[in-house]
KOLVO-428441 format. One record per atom (N, C-alpha, C, O): residue number from 1; residue in one letter; atom name; x, y, z negated. Coordinates in pm, whole numbers. Example, Ala and Ser with C-alpha at 12.3 -4.5 7.8 and 13.67 -1.06 7.14 Angstrom:
BEGIN
pt k:1, r:a, a:N, x:1319, y:-569, z:-780
pt k:1, r:a, a:CA, x:1230, y:-450, z:-780
pt k:1, r:a, a:C, x:1320, y:-330, z:-780
pt k:1, r:a, a:O, x:1424, y:-332, z:-846
pt k:2, r:s, a:N, x:1285, y:-225, z:-708
pt k:2, r:s, a:CA, x:1367, y:-106, z:-714
pt k:2, r:s, a:C, x:1290, y:3, z:-787
pt k:2, r:s, a:O, x:1341, y:114, z:-804
***
This chain:
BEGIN
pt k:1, r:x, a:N, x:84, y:-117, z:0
pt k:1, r:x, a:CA, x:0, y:0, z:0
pt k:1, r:x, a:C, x:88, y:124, z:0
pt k:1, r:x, a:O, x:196, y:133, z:-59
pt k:2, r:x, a:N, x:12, y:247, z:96
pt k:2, r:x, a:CA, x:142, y:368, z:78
pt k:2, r:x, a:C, x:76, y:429, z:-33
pt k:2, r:x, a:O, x:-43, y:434, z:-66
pt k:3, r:x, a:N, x:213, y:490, z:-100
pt k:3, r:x, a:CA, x:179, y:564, z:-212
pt k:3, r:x, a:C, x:75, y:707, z:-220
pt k:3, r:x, a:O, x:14, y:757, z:-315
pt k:4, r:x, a:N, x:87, y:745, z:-78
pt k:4, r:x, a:CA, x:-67, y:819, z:-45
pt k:4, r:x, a:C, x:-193, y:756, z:-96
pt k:4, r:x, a:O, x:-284, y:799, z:-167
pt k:5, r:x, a:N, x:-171, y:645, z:-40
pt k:5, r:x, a:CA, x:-315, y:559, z:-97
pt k:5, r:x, a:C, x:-359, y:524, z:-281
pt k:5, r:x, a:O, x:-453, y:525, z:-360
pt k:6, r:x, a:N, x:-228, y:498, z:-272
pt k:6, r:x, a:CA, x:-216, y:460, z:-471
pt k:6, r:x, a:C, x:-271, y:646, z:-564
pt k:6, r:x, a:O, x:-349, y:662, z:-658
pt k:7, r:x, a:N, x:-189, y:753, z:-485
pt k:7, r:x, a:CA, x:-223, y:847, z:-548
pt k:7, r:x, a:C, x:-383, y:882, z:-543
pt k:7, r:x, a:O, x:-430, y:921, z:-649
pt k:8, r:x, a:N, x:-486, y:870, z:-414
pt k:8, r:x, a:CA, x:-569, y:859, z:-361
pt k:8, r:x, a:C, x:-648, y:785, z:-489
pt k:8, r:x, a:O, x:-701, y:849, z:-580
pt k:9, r:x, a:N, x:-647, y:627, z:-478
pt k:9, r:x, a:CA, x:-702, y:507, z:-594
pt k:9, r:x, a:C, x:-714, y:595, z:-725
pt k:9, r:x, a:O, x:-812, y:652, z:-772
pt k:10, r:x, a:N, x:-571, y:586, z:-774
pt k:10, r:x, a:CA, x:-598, y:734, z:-894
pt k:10, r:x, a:C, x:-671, y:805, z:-906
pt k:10, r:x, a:O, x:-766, y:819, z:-982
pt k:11, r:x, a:N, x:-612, y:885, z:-789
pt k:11, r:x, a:CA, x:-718, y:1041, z:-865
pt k:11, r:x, a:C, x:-861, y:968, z:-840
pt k:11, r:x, a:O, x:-935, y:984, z:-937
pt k:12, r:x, a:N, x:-916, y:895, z:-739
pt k:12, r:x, a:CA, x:-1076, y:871, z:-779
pt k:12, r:x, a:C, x:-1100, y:786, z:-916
pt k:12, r:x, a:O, x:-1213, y:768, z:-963
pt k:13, r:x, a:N, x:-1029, y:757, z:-951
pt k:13, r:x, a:CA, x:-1055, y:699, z:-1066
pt k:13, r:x, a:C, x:-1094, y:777, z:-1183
pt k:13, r:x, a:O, x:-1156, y:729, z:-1278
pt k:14, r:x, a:N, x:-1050, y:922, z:-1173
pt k:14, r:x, a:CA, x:-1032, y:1050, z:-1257
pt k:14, r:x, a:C, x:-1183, y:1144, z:-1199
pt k:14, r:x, a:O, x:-1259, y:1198, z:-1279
pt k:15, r:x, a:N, x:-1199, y:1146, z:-1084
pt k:15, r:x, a:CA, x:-1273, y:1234, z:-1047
pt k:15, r:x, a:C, x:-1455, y:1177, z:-1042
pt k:15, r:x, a:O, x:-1561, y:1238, z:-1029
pt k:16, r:x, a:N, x:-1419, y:1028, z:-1059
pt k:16, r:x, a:CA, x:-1577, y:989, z:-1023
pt k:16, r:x, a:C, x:-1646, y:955, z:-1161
pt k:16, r:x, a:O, x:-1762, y:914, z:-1161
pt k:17, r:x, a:N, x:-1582, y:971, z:-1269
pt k:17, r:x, a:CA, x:-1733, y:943, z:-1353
pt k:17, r:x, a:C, x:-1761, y:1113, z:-1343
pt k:17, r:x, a:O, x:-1880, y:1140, z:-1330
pt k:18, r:x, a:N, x:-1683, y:1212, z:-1348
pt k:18, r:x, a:CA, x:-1738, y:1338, z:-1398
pt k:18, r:x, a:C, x:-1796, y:1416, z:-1247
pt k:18, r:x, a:O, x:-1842, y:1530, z:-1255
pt k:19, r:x, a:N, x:-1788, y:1341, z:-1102
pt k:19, r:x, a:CA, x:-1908, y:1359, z:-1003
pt k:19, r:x, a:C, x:-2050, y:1281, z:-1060
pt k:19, r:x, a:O, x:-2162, y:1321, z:-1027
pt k:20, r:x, a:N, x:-2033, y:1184, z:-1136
pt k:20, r:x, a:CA, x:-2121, y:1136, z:-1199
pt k:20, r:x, a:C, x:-2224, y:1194, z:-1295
pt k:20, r:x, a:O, x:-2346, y:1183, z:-1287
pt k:21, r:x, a:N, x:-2151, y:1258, z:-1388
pt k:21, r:x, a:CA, x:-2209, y:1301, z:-1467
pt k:21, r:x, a:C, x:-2239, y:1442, z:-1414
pt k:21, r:x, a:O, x:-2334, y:1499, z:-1468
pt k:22, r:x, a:N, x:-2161, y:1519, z:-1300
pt k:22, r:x, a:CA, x:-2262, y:1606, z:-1272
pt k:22, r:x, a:C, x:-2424, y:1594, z:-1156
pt k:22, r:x, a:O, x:-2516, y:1675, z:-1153
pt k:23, r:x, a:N, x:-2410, y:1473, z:-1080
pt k:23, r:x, a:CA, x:-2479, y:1415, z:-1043
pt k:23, r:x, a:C, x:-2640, y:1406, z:-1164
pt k:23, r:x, a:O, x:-2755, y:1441, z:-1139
pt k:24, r:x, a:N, x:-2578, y:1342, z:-1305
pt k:24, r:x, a:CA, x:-2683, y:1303, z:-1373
pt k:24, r:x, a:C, x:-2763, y:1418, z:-1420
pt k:24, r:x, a:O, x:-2885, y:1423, z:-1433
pt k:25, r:x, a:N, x:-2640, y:1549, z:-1455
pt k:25, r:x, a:CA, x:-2706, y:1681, z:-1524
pt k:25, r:x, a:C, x:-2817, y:1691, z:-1406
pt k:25, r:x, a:O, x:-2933, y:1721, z:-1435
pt k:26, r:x, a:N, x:-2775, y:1665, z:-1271
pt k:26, r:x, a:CA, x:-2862, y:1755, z:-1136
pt k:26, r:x, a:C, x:-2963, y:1665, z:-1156
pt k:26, r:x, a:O, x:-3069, y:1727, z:-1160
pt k:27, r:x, a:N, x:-2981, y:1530, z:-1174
pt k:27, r:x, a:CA, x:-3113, y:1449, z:-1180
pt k:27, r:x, a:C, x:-3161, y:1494, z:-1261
pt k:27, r:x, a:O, x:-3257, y:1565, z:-1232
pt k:28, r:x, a:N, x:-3116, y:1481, z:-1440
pt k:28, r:x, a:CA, x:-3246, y:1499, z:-1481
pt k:28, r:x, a:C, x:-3294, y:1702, z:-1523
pt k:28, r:x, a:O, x:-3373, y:1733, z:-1612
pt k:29, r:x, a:N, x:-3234, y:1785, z:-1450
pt k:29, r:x, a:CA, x:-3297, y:1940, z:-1446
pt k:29, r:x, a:C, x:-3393, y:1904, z:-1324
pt k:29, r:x, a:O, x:-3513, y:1916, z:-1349
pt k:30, r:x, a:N, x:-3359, y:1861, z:-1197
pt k:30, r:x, a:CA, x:-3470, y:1851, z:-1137
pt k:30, r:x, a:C, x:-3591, y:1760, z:-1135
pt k:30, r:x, a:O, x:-3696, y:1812, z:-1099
pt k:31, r:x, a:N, x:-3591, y:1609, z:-1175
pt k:31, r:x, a:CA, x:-3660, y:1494, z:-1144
pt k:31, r:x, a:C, x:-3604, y:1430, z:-1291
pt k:31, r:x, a:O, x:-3523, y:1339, z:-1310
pt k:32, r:x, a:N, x:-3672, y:1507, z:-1380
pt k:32, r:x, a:CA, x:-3679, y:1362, z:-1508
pt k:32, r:x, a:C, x:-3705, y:1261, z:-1527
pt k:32, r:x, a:O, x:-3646, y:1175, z:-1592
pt k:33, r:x, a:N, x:-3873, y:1260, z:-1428
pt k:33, r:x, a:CA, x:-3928, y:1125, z:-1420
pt k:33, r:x, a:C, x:-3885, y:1020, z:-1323
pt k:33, r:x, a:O, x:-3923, y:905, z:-1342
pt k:34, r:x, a:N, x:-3789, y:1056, z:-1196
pt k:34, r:x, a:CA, x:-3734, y:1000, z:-1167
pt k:34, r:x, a:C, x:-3606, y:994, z:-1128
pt k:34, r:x, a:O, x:-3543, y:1080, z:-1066
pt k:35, r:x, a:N, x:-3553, y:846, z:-1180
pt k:35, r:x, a:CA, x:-3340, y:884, z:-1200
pt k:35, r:x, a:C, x:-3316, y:815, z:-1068
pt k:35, r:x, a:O, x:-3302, y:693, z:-1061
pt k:36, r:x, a:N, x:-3311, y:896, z:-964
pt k:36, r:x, a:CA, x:-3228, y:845, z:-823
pt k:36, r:x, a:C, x:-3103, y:859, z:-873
pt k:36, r:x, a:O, x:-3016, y:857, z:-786
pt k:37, r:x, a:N, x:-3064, y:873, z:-994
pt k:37, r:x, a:CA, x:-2913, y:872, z:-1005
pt k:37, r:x, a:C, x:-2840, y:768, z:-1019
pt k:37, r:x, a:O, x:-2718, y:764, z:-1030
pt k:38, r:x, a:N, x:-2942, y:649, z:-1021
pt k:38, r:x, a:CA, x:-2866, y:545, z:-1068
pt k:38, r:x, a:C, x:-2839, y:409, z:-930
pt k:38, r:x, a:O, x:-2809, y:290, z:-934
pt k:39, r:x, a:N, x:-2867, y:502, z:-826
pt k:39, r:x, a:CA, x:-2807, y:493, z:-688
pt k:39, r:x, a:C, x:-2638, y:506, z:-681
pt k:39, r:x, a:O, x:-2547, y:427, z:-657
pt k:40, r:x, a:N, x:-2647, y:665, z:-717
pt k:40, r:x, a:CA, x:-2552, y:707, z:-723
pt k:40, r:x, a:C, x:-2448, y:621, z:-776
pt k:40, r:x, a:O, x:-2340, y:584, z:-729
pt k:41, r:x, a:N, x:-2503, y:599, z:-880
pt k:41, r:x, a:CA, x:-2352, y:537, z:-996
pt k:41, r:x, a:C, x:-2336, y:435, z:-947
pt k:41, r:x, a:O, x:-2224, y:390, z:-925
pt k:42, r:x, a:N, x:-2481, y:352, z:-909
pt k:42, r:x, a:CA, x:-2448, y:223, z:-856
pt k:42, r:x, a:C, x:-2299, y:207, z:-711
pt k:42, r:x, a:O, x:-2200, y:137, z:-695
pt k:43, r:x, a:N, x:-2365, y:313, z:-640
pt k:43, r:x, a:CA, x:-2237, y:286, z:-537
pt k:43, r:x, a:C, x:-2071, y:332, z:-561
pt k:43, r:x, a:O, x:-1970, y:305, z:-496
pt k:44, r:x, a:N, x:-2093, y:413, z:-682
pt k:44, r:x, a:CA, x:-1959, y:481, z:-729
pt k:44, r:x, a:C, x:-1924, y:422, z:-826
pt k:44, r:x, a:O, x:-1843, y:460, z:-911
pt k:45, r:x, a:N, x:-1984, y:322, z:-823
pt k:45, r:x, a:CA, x:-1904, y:193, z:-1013
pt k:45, r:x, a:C, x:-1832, y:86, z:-882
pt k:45, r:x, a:O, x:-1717, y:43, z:-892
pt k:46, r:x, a:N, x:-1908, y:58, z:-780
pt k:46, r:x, a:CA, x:-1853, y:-70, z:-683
pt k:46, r:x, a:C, x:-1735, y:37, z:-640
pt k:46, r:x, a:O, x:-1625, y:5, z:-686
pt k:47, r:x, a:N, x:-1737, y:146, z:-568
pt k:47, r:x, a:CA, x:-1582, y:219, z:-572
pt k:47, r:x, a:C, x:-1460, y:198, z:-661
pt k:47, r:x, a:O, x:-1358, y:132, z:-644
pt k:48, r:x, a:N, x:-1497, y:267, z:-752
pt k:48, r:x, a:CA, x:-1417, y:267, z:-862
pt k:48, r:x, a:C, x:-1386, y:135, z:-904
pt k:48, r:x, a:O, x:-1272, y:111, z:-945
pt k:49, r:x, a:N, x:-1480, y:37, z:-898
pt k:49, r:x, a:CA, x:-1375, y:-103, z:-991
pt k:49, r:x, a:C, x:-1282, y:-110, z:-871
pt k:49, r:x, a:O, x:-1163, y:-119, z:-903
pt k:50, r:x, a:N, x:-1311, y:-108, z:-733
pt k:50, r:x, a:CA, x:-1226, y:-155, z:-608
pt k:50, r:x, a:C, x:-1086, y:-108, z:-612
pt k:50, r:x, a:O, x:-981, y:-172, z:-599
pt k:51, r:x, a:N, x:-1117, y:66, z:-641
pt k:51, r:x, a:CA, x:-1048, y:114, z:-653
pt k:51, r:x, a:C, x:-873, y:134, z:-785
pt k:51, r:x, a:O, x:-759, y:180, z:-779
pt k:52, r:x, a:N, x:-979, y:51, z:-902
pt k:52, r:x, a:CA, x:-950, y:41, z:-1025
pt k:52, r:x, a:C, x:-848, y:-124, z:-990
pt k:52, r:x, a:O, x:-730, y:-125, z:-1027
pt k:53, r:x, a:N, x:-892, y:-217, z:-938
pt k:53, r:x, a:CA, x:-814, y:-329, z:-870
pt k:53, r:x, a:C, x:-694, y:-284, z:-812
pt k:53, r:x, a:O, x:-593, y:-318, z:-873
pt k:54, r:x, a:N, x:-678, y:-213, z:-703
pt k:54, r:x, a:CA, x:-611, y:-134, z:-623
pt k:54, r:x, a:C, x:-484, y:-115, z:-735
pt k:54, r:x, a:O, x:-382, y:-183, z:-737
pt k:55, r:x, a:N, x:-513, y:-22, z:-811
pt k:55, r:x, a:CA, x:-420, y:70, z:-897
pt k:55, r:x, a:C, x:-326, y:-53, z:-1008
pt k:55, r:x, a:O, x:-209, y:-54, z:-1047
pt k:56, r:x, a:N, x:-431, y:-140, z:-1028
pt k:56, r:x, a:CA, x:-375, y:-261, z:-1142
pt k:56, r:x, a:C, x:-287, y:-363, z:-1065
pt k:56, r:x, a:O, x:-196, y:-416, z:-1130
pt k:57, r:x, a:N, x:-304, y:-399, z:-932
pt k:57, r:x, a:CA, x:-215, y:-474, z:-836
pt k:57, r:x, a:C, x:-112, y:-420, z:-795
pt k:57, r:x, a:O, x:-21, y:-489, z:-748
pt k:58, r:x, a:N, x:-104, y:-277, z:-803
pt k:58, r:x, a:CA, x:20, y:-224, z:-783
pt k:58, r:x, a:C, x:124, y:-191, z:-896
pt k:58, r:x, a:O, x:243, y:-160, z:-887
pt k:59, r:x, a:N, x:30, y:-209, z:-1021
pt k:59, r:x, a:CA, x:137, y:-190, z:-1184
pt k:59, r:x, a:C, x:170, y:-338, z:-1168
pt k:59, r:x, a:O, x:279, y:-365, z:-1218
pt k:60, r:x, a:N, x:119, y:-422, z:-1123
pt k:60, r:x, a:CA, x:153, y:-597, z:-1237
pt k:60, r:x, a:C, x:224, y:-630, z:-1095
pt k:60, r:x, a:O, x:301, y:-726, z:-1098
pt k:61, r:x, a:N, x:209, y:-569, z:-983
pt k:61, r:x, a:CA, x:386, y:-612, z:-899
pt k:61, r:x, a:C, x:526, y:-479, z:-949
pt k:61, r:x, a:O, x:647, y:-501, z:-945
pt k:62, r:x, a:N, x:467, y:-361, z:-987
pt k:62, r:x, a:CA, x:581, y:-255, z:-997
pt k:62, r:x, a:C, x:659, y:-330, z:-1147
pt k:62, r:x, a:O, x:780, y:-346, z:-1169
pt k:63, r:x, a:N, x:546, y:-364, z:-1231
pt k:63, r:x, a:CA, x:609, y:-414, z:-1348
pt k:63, r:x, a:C, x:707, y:-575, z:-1348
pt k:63, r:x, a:O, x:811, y:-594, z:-1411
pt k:64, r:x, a:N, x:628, y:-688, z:-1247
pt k:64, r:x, a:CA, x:703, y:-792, z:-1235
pt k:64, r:x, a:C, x:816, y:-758, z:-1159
pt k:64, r:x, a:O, x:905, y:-842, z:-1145
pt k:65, r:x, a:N, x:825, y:-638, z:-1105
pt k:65, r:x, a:CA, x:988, y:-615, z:-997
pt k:65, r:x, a:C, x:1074, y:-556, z:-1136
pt k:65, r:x, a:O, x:1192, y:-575, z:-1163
pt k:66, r:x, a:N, x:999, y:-497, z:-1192
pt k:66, r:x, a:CA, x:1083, y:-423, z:-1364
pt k:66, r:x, a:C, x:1165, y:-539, z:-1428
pt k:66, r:x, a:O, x:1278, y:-565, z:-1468
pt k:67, r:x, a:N, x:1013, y:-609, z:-1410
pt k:67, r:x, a:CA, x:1111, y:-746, z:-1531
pt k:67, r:x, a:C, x:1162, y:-837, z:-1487
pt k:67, r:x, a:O, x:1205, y:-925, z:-1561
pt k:68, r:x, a:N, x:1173, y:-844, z:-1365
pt k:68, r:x, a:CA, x:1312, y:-922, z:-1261
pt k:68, r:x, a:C, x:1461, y:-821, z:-1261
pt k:68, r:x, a:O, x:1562, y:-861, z:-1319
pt k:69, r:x, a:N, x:1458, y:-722, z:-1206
pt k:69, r:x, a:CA, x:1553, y:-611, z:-1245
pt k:69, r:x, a:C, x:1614, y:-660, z:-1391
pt k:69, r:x, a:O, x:1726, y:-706, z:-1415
pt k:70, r:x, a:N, x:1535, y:-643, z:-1453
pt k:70, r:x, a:CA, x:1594, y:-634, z:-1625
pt k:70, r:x, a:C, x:1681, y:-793, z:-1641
pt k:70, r:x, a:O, x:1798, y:-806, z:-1678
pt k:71, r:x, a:N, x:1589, y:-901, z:-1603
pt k:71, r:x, a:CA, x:1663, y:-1038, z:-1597
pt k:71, r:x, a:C, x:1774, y:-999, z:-1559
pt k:71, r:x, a:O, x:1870, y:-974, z:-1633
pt k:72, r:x, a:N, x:1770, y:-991, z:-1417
pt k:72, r:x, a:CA, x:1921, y:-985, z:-1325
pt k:72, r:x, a:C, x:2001, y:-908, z:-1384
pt k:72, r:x, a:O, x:2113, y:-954, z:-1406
pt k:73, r:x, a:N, x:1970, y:-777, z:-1428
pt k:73, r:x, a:CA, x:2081, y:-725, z:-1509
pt k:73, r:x, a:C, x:2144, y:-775, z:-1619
pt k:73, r:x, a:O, x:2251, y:-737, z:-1667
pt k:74, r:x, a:N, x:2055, y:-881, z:-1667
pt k:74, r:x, a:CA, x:2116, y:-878, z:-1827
pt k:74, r:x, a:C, x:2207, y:-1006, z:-1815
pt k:74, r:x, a:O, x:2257, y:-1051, z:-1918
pt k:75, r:x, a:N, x:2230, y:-1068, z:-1688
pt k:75, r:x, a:CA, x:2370, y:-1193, z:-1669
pt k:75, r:x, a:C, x:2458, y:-1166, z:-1678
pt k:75, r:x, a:O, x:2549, y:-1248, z:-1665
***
């Protein structure tokens, strides 16, 4: 993955619950009785875990290359 992309994975990871939650303020000032918001979250929780995968596959190879490094050094 290019590190464009990893920075990308990140920051949505940062930016989508609080599109969320302004999403929810906008549901319930306009439509109390009804929460189309939970559209919303629905398609931005399947993002985010994808995205949240993304970010964790790239620590548990950056970290297994760490702790190969560290082996090899320490012969």
């Amino acid at each position: 993955m290019r590190s464009r992309g990893l920075a990308h994975s990140v920051t949505f990871l940062i930016k989508a619950p609080f599109t969320l939650l302004i999403l929810l303020v906008i549901n319930a000032v306009t439509s109390p009785g009804h929460w189309w918001v939970q559209w919303a979250a629905l398609g931005l929780g399947i993002a985010w875990v994808i995205n949240l995968m993304r970010v964790v596959r790239v620590a548990v190879v950056i970290g297994g290359l760490a702790g190969l490094v560290a082996l090899l050094t320490r012969r």
